[in-house]
C-alpha positions in Angstrom: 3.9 42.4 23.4 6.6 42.4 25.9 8.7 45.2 26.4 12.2 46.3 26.9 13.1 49.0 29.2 16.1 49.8 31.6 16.7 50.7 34.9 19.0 51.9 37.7 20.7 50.3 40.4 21.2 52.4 43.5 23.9 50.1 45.7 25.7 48.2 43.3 25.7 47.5 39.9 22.5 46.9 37.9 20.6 46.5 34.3 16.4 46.9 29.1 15.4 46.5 27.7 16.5 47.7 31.0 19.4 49.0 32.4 20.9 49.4 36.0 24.1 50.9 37.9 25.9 51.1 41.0 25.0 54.5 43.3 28.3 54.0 45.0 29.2 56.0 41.4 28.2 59.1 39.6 25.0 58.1 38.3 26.3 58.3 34.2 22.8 55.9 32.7 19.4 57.5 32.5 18.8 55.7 29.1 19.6 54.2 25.3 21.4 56.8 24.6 23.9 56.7 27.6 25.0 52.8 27.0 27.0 52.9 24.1 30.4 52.6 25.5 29.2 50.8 28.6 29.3 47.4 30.2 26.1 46.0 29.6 25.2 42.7 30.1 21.7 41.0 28.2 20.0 37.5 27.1 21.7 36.8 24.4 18.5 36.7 22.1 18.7 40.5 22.5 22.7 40.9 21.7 21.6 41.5 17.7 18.7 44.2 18.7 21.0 46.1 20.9 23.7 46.4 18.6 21.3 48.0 16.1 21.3 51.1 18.9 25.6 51.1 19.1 25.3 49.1 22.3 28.0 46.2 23.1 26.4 43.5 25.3 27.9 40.4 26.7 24.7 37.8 26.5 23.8 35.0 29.0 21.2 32.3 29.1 17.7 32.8 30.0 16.1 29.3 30.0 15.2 28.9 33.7 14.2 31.4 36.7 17.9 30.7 38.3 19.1 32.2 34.6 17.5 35.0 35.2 18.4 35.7 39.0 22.0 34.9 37.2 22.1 38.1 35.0 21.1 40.3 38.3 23.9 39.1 40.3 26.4 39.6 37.7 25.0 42.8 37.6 25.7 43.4 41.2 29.7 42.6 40.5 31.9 45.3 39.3 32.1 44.4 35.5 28.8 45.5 34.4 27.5 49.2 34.5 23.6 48.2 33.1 21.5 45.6 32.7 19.1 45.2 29.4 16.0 43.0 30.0 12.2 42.6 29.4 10.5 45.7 31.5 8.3 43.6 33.5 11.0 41.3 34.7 13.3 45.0 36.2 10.4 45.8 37.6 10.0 42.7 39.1 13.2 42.7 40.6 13.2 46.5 41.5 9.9 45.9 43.7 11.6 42.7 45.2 14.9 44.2 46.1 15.3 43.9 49.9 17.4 46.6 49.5 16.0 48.5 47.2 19.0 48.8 45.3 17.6 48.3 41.2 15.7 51.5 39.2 14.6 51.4 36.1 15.4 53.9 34.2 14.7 55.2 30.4 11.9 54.8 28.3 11.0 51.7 26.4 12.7 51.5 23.4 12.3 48.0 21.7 8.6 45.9 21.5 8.6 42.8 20.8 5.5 40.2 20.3 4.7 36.8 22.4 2.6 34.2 22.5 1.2 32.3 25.1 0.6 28.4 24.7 -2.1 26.8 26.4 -2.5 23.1 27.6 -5.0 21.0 25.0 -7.7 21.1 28.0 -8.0 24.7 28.6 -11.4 25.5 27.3 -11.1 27.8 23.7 -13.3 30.5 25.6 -10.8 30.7 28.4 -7.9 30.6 25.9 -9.8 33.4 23.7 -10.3 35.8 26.7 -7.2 35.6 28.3 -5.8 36.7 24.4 -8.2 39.4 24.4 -7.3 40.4 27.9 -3.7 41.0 27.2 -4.6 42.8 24.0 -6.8 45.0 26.0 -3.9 46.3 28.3 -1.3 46.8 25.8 -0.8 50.5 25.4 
């Protein structure tokens, strides 16, 4: 399962599920419940899920890595108070921040299953224990 969750930005404007905002104003996101009414920005395959919470999002692409780095800098302008994404890819981007400028922030608050494809020459034992390995971590 992947996860949504949001998350802060501290110098300009950031994004879950993860949201993000600029410092340079009153910090006004610390979850879900504080993005109705916001700017939010999202992948468009989560526009539907979001608007089941009251939450308006404009939603982008996400077919390629550049995509992604895509919804981050249009976080960065001035149009967008939050970001929604997949936890793991704000956390990402808050550890890789040179300027440490992107928090996550709220709780998870959407799941959603994946699955993982292998190549028809990775070994079934391999396949089988990476599956089991993932279902091991999953809270």
């Amino acid at each position: 399962m992947w996860y949504l969750s949001a998350a802060t930005l501290a110098a300009l404007p950031a994004s879950l599920t993860v949201k993000v905002h600029k410092e340079r104003q009153v910090p006004s996101i610390y979850g879900l419940k504080d993005l109705p009414g916001k700017k939010v920005i999202t992948w468009s395959d989560y526009v539907t899920r979001l608007r089941s919470y009251r939450v308006t999002a404009d939603g982008f692409k996400w077919d390629a890595d550049t995509d992604e780095d895509m919804l981050f800098e249009a976080l960065q302008s001035p149009e967008y108070a939050a970001l929604a994404l997949d936890k793991t890819v704000v956390l990402r981007h808050a550890w890789l921040s040179p300027d440490c400028s992107i928090y996550p922030v709220g709780d998870v608050f959407a799941k959603t299953d994946i699955a993982i494809a292998f190549p028809h020459d990775v070994p079934d034992a391999l396949a089988g224990q990476i599956s089991a390995s993932i279902l091991r971590i999953q809270p």
